[in-house]
N, C-alpha and C positions, 0 to 999 in steps of 0.2 A: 464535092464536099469531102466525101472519105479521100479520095488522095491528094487533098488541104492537108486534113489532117494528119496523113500519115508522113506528108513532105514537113507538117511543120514537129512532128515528134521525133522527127529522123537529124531535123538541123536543132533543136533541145538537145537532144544526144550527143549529138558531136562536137555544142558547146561547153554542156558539162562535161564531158571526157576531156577538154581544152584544159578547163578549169582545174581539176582536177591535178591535170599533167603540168601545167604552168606550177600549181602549188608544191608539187612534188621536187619538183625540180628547182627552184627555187628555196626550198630548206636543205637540199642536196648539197648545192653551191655556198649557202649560209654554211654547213656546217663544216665543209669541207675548208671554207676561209678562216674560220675560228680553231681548227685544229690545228692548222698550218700556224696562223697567229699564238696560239698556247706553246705547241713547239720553240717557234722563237721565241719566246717572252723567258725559258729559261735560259739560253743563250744570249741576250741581249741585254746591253750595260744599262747603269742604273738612267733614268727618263728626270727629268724637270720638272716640279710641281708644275698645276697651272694655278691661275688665280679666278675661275668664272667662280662666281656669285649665286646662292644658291635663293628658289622664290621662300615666301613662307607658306607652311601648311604642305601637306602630304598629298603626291603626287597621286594620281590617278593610274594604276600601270596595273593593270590588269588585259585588258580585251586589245589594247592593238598589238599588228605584228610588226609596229614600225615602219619606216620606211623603204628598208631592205637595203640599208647603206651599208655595207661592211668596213670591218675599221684593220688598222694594223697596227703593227707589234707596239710600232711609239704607245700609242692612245694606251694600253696594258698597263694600273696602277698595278695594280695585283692576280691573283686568283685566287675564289674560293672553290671551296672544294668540300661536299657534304657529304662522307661515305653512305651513309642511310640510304637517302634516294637516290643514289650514282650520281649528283652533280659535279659538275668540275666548269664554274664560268668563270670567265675576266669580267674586270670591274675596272671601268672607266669612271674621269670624274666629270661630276654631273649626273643630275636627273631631268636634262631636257630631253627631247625629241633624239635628238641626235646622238646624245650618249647611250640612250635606251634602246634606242634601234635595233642595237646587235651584241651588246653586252649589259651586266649590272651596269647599277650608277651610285657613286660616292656622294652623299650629302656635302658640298662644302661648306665648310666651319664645322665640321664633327672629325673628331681622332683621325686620326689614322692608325692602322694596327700595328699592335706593339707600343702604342704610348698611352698612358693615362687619361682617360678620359670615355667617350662615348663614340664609337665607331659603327654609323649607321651606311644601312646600305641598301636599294631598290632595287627593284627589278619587275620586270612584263609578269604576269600571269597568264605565260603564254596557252592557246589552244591545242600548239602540238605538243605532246607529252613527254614529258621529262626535257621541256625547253627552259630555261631562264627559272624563274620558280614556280614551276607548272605545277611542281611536287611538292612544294614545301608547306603544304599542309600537312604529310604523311612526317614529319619531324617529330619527334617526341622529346621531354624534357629528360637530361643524362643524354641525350645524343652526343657526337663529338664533330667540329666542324674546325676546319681546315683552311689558313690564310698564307696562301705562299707568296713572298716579297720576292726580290730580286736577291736580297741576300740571305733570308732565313724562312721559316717556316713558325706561323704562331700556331698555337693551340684552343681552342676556346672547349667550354663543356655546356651545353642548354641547359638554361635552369628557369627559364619562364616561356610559357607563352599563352598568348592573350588575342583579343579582338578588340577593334576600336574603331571609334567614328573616326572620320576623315580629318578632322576639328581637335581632335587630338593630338597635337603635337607634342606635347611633352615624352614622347618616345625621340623626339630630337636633342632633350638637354643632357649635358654635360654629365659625366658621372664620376665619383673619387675615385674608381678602379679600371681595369680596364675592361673595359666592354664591347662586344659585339651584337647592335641590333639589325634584323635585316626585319623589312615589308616586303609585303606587296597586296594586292587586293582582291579579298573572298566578299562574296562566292564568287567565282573562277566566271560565270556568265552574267550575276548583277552590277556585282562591283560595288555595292554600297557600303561595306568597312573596312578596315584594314589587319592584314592576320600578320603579327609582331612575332616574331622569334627571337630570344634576347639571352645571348651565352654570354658567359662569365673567362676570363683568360685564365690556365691553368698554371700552373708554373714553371712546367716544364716545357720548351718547346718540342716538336716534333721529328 
């Protein structure tokens, strides 16, 4: 019976160290495809809108890590970029599976940055730290956040944030100036609201 048990504590171990290593390595590779991808995204000409269609009501993007699909340079509408918390993601458009996977995701039918209106954007609440908006709770309003295009750089300044049911979508409408709203979903392990960071465009760009 004792060495059952110690044969079956010895193969627990060496599954979780598996695990472990499989995880490791795996954000390894993520991250070293998304660097490569940001790299080129300054270097590469300007990309084709698409036209996917976005559901209604706010996405759930908190707890998964996706599917571990990595994307490249094409799929790059933009990047933000949050100095406060060190983030620096691409933002693909769409908020399905596939867009979220491995980058933000573009609400379609909201602005795009730099034009008039309401420029919403998602993203994972992911578990490893300082991934996708893992951080963006630690955002404070006067923050300053960063949307690099292929040809310019915007500026935006935080002037609100908030928390909201899932049901809430009016963080989706339209707005007379230009705006930057980004989600995703607190608490970081239930998932039951959604934490709003909503900057205002500054006038100058960056």
């Amino acid at each position: 019976m004792k060495l059952f048990l110690r044969i079956t504590g010895a193969v627990l171990l060496v599954f979780g160290l598996f695990l472990i290593i499989a995880s490791i390595s795996i954000n390894v590779i993520q991250s070293r495809e998304k660097e490569s991808a940001l790299a080129s995204f300054y270097e590469a000409q300007p990309i084709p809108e698409t036209e996917e269609m976005s559901e209604d009501g706010l996405k759930t993007v908190s707890l998964e890590d996706g599917d571990d699909t990595l994307f490249g340079t094409d799929d790059i509408l933009y990047v933000v970029r949050i100095p406060k918390i060190d983030s620096k993601e691409p933002v693909k458009e769409g908020t399905n599976k596939s867009a979220l996977s491995a980058s933000l995701g573009h609400e379609p039918n909201t602005a795009s940055p730099g034009e008039v209106g309401n420029c919403v954007i998602a993203g994972h609440r992911n578990y490893n730290f300082g991934k996708y908006f893992n951080r963006l709770d630690e955002v404070e309003v006067g923050d300053e956040i960063f949307v690099d295009t292929r040809d310019t750089t915007y500026k935006y300044k935080v002037s609100e944030i908030k928390v909201v049911n899932p049901e809430d979508i009016e963080i989706l409408d339209p707005t007379e100036d230009e705006q930057l709203t980004l989600y995703t979903c607190t608490p970081i392990y239930i998932a039951t609201h959604r934490l709003v960071v909503i900057a205002k465009r500054t006038e100058e760009n960056a």
